[in-house]
C-alpha positions in Angstrom: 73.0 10.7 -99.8 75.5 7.8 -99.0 73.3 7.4 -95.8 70.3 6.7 -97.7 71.5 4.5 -100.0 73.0 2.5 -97.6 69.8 2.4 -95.4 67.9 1.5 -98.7 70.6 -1.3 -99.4 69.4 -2.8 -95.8 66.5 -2.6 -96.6 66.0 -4.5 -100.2 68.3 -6.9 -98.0 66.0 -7.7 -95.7 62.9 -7.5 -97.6 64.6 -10.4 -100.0 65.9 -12.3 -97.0 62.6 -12.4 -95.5 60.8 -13.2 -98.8 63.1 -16.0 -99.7 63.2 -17.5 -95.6 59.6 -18.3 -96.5 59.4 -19.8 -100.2 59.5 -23.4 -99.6 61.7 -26.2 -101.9 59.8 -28.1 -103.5 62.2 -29.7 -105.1 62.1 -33.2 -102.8 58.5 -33.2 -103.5 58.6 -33.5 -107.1 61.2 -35.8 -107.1 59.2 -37.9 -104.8 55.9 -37.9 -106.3 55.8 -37.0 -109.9 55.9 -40.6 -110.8 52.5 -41.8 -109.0 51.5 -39.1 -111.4 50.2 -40.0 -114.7 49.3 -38.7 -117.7 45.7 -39.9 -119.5 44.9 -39.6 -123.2 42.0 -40.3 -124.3 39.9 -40.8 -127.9 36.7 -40.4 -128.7 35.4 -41.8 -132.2 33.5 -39.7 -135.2 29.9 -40.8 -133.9 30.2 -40.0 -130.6 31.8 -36.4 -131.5 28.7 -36.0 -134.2 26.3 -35.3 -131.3 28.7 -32.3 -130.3 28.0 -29.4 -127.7 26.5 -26.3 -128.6 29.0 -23.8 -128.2 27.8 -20.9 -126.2 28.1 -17.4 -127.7 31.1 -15.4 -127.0 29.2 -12.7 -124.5 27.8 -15.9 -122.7 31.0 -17.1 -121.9 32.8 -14.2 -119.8 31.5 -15.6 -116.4 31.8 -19.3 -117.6 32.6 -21.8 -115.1 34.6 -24.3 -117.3 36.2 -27.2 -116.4 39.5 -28.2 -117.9 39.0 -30.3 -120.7 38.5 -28.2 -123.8 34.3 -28.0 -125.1 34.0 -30.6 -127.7 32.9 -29.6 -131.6 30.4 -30.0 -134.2 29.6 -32.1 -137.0 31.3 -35.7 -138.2 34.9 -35.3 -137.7 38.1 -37.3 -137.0 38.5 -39.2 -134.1 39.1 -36.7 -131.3 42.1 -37.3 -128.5 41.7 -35.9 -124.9 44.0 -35.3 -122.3 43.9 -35.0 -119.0 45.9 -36.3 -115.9 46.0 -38.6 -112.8 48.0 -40.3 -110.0 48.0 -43.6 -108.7 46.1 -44.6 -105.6 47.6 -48.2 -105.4 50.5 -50.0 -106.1 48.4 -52.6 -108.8 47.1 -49.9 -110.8 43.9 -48.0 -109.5 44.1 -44.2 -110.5 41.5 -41.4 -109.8 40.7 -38.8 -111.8 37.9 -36.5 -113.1 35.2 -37.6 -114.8 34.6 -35.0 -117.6 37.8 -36.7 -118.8 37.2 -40.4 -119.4 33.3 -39.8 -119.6 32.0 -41.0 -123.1 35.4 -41.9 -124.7 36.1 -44.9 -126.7 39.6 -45.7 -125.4 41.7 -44.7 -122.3 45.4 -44.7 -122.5 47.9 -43.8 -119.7 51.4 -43.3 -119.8 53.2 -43.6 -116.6 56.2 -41.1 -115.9 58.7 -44.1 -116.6 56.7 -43.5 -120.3 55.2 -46.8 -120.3 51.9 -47.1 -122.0 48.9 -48.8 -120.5 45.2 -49.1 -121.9 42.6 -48.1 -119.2 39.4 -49.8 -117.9 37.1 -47.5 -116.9 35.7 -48.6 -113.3 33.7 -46.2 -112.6 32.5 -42.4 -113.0 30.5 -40.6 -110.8 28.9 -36.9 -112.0 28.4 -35.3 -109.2 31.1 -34.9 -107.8 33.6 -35.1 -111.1 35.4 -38.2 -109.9 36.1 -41.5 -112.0 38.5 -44.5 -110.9 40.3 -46.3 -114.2 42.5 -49.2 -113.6 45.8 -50.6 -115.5 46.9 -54.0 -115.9 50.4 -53.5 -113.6 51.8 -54.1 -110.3 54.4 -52.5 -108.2 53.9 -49.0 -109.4 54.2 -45.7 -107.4 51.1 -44.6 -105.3 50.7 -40.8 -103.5 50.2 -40.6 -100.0 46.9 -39.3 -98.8 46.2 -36.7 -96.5 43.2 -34.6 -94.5 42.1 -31.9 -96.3 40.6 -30.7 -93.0 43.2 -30.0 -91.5 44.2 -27.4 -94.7 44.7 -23.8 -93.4 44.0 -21.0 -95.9 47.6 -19.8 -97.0 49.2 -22.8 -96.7 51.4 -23.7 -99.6 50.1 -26.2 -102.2 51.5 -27.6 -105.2 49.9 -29.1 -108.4 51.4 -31.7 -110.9 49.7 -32.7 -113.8 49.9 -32.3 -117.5 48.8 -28.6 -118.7 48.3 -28.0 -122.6 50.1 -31.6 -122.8 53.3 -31.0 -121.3 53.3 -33.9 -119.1 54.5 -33.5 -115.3 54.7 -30.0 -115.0 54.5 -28.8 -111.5 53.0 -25.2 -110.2 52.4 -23.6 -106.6 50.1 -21.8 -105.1 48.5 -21.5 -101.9 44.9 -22.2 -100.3 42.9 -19.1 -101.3 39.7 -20.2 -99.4 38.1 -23.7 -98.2 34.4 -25.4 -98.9 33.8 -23.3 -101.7 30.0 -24.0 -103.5 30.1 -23.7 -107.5 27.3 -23.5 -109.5 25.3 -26.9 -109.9 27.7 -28.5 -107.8 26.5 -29.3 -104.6 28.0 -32.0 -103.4 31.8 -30.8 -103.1 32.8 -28.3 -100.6 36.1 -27.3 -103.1 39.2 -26.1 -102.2 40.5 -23.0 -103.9 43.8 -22.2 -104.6 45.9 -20.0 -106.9 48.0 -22.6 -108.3 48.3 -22.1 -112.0 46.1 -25.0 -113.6 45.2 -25.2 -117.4 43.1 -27.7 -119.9 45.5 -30.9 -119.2 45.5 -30.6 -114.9 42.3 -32.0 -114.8 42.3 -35.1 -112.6 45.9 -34.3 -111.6 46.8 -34.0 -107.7 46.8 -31.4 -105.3 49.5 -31.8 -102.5 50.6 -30.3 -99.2 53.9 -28.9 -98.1 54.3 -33.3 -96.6 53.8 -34.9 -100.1 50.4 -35.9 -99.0 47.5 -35.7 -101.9 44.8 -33.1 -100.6 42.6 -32.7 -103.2 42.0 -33.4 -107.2 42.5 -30.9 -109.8 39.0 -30.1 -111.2 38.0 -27.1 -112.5 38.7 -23.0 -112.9 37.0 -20.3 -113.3 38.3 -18.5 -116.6 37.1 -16.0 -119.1 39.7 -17.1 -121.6 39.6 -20.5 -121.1 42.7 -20.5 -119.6 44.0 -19.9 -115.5 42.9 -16.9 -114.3 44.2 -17.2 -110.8 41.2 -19.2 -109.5 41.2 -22.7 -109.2 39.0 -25.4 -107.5 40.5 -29.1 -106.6 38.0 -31.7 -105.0 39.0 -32.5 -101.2 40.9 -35.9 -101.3 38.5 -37.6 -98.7 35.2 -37.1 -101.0 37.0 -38.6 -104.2 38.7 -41.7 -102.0 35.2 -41.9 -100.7 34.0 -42.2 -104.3 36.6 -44.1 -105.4 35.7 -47.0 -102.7 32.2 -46.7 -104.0 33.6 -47.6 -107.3 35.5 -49.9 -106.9 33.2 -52.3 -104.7 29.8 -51.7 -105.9 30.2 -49.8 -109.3 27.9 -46.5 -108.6 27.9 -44.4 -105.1 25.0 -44.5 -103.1 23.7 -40.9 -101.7 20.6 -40.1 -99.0 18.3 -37.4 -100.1 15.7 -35.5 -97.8 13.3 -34.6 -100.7 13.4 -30.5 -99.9 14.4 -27.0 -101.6 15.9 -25.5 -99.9 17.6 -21.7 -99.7 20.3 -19.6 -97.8 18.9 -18.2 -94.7 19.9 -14.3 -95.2 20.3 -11.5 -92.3 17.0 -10.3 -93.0 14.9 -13.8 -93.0 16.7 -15.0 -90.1 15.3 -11.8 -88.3 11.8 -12.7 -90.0 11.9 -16.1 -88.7 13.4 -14.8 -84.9 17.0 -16.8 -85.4 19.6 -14.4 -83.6 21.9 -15.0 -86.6 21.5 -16.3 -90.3 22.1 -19.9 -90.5 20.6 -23.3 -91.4 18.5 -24.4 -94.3 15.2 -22.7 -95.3 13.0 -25.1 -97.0 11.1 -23.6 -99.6 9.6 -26.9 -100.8 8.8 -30.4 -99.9 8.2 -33.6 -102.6 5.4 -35.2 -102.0 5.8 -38.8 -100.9 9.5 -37.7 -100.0 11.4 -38.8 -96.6 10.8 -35.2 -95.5 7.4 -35.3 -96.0 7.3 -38.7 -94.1 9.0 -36.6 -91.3 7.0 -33.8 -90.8 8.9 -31.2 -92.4 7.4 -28.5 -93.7 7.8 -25.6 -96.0 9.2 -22.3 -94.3 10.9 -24.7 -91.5 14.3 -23.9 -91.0 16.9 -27.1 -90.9 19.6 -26.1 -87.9 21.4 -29.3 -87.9 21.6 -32.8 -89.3 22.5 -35.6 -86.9 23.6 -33.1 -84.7 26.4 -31.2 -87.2 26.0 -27.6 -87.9 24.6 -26.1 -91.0 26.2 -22.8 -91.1 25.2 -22.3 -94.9 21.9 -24.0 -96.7 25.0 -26.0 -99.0 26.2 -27.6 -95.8 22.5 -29.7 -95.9 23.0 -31.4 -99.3 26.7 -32.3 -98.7 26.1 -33.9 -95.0 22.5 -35.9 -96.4 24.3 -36.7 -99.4 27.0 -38.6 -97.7 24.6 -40.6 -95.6 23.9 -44.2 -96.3 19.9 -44.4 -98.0 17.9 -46.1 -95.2 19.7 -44.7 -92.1 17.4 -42.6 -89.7 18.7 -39.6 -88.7 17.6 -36.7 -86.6 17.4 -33.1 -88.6 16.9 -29.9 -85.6 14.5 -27.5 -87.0 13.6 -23.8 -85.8 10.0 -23.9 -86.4 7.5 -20.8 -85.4 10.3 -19.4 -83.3 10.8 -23.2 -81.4 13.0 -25.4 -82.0 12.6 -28.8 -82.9 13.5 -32.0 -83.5 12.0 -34.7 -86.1 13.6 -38.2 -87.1 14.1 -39.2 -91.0 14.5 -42.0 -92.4 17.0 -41.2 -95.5 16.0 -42.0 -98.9 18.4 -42.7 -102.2 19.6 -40.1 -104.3 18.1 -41.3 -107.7 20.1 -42.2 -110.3 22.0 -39.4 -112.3 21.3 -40.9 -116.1 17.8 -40.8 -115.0 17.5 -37.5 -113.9 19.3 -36.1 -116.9 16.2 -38.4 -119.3 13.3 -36.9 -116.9 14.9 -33.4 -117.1 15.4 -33.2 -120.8 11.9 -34.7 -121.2 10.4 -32.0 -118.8 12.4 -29.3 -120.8 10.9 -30.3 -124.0 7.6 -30.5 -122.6 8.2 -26.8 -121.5 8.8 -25.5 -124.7 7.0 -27.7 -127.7 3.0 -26.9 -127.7 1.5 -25.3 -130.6 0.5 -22.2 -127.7 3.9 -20.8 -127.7 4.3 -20.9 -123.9 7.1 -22.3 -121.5 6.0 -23.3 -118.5 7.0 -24.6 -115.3 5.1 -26.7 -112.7 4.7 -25.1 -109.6 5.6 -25.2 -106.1 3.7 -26.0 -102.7 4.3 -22.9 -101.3 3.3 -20.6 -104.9 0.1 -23.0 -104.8 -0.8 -21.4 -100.9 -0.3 -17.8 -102.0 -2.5 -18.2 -104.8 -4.8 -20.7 -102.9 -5.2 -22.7 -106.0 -5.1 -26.4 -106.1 -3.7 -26.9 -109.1 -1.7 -25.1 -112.7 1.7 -24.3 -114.1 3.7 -20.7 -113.9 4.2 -19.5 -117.3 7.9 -18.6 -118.6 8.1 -17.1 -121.6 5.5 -16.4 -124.1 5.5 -16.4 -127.6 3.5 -17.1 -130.6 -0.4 -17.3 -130.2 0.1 -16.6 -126.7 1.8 -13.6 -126.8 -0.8 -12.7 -129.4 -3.7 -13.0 -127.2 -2.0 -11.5 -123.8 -0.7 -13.7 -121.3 1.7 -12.8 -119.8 5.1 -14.0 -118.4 3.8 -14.8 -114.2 0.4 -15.9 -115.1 -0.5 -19.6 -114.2 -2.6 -21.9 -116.4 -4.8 -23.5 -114.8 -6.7 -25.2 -117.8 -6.9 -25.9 -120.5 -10.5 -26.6 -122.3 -12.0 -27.2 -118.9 -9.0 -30.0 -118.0 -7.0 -29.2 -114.9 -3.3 -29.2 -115.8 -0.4 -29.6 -113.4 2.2 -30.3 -115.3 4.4 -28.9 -118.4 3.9 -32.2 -120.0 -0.4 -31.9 -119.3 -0.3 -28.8 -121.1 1.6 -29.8 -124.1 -0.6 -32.6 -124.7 -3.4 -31.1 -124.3 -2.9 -27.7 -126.7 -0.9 -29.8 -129.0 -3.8 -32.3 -129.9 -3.7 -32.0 -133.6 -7.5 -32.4 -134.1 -8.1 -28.8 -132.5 -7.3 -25.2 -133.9 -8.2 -23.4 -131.0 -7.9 -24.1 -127.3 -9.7 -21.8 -124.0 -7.1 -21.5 -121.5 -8.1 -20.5 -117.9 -5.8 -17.8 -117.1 -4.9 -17.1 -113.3 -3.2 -13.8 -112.7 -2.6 -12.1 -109.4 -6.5 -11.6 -108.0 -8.4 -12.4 -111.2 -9.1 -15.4 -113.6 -10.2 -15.4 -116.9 -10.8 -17.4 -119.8 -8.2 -16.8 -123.0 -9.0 -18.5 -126.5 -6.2 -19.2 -128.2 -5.8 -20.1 -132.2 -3.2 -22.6 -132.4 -0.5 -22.9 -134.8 -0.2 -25.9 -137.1 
């Protein structure tokens, strides 16, 4: 018995000796850099909280992707104060941070870890990627090294510093649970995860190596409380500095865009297609008018590389155009017909984001207001071949007189009252003309097309 507890003594020994050889100190690090870390409050006035977000229902949000500034409420309220965090970039005041927390707020204050208070100008904010660059009127402040995120190994110790819940400079640890990560609507940032505990409060905050050296910016987790859950996702350090520079000299970031959808190349297409392993780009779609088209590419062509760099995953393809200046020509290798290929683009500009939100909110509505009860989308190239039509829109969802009369969710519309349509907004205006109470709709589905009457409702 004395035996084994001795030999069980030894062991616990060891097992603790080994365990506490390999937690680092961060200690230093803290010490170091917690004051080019800053804390950012912001406010946002009754008028602008009036417009509110929907809140999703409770079911809806169990596989939420949030990011870390708490959803914003109803109705005409007090002024509403933010928080969030950010570190210094220079020594006269630049900061980065993310831009879900400075975005449509009336002031900007940040207090420094010496606690003096500074209002923020907002220089710029770019959506895509989450980053925004605010500056303060002071000079020989405390700035962050930066480092390479590529050169980040998955396990490697991290550490976060930021202001969780409002509790300003608090620093957690983690490590690197996986590299160039793609979240949902987000593909423009090849995130790094981590398990570093990061709450509502961390956004914008840094992310640093064992060195001190900032390797990414605290952005969002994935949570089905709303708090950490163990995953967390910070932007790599050399896209926001990228963004910031953008910023800071012209105002907005410039991005090249192809004019494709495209899709992940899976085991089984890449043996359809007679690639020896699944990788690239599939494009499923080309715009009309688009660089690509310009090109040559064409739908069911499968993009292998893009100026001669890899694309290992169909998300690689967005990230590498995106970061190309509009107007550069650049060579994309395609596997085409079981050859491969090579065609030169010219790259176009990424439109701006305002106006994308204006024509997809417009599009949306078009979708779903017309007195036939049917949401429809426009459809592709490649859904026009298979049906070898020329022209219609791909139906939705189906209510109201259009349930009543039997179409279906997968027919396509292809007119309405002897009028092509070829768009969501066509239909609308043409079933929505108040001077009619009924409206013939030439229904497409699978092999057969047939005329549908429809009473409309007032």
């Amino acid at each position: 018995m004395k035996k084994w507890f001795a030999l069980l003594s030894m062991t616990l020994s060891f097992v603790a000796g080994g365990a506490n050889a390999q937690l680092p100190d961060f200690t230093d690090l803290v010490e170091k850099h917690a004051p080019a870390v800053v804390n950012i409050t912001t406010t946002q006035d009754a008028r602008q909280r009036s417009r509110g977000h929907k809140m999703p229902e409770p079911d809806a949000m169990l596989d939420l992707f949030r990011r870390m500034m708490p959803p914003e409420g109803q109705g005409m309220l007090p002024a509403k104060r933010g928080q969030g965090s950010g570190f210094l970039i220079s020594a006269d005041g630049y900061i980065l941070t993310n831009t879900h927390v400075v975005d449509d707020v009336d002031e900007v204050v940040v207090k420094l870890n010496d606690k003096r208070e500074f209002r923020a100008k907002v220089i710029g904010i770019d959506a895509r990627t989450d980053i925004a660059l605010i500056k303060i009127n002071a000079d020989n402040l405390p700035r962050v090294g930066i480092g390479d995120p590529n050169k980040l190994r998955v396990g490697e110790w991290v550490l976060a510093i930021g202001a969780p819940f409002g509790f300003e400079n608090s620093a957690t640890a983690g490590i690197v649970s996986a590299k160039g990560r793609s979240l949902p609507q987000e593909n423009y940032v090849p995130f790094i995860q981590t398990d570093v505990a990061v709450n509502p409060g961390n956004s914008g905050g840094p992310l640093f190596n064992l060195r001190g050296e900032v390797v990414g910016v605290n952005s969002q987790i994935i949570s089905r409380s709303g708090g950490y859950m163990g995953l967390s996702f910070a932007i790599p350090i050399d896209v926001a500095m990228d963004v910031a520079e953008q910023l800071k000299t012209r105002g907005k970031v410039n991005r090249g865009r192809l004019g494709v959808a495209i899709q992940e190349v899976t085991s089984d297409l890449a043996e359809s297609f007679g690639l020896n392993s699944p990788q690239g780009a599939l494009v499923a779609d080309v715009e009309a008018g688009s660089p690509a088209e310009k090109a040559g590419v064409q739908v069911s062509d499968i993009i292998l590389k893009f100026d001669g760099k890899p694309i290992n995953s169909s998300i690689d393809l967005p990230r590498l155009v995106g970061a190309t200046k509009p107007g550069v020509r650049s060579t994309l290798t395609i596997w085409r017909k079981g050859v491969q290929r090579e065609l030169s683009v010219s790259v176009g500009e990424m439109t701006n984001e305002k106006a994308d939100e204006k024509a997809a909110a417009k599009a949306t509505e078009a979708k779903k207001s017309n007195r036939a009860g049917l949401a429809v989308s426009e459809l592709t190239r490649e859904q026009k071949s298979i049906l070898k039509i020329s022209n219609g829109v791909l139906v939705e969802e189906v209510s109201g007189p259009a349930a009543r009369a039997g179409i279906q969710s997968g027919d396509v519309i292809v007119a309405v009252n002897n009028q092509e349509v070829n768009t969501p907004e066509e239909l609308a205006r043409l079933v929505n003309d108040t001077a009619r109470k009924s409206a013939a709709l030439l229904v497409k589905r699978g092999e057969d097309a047939h005329y549908v009457s429809l009473r409309l409702e007032r």
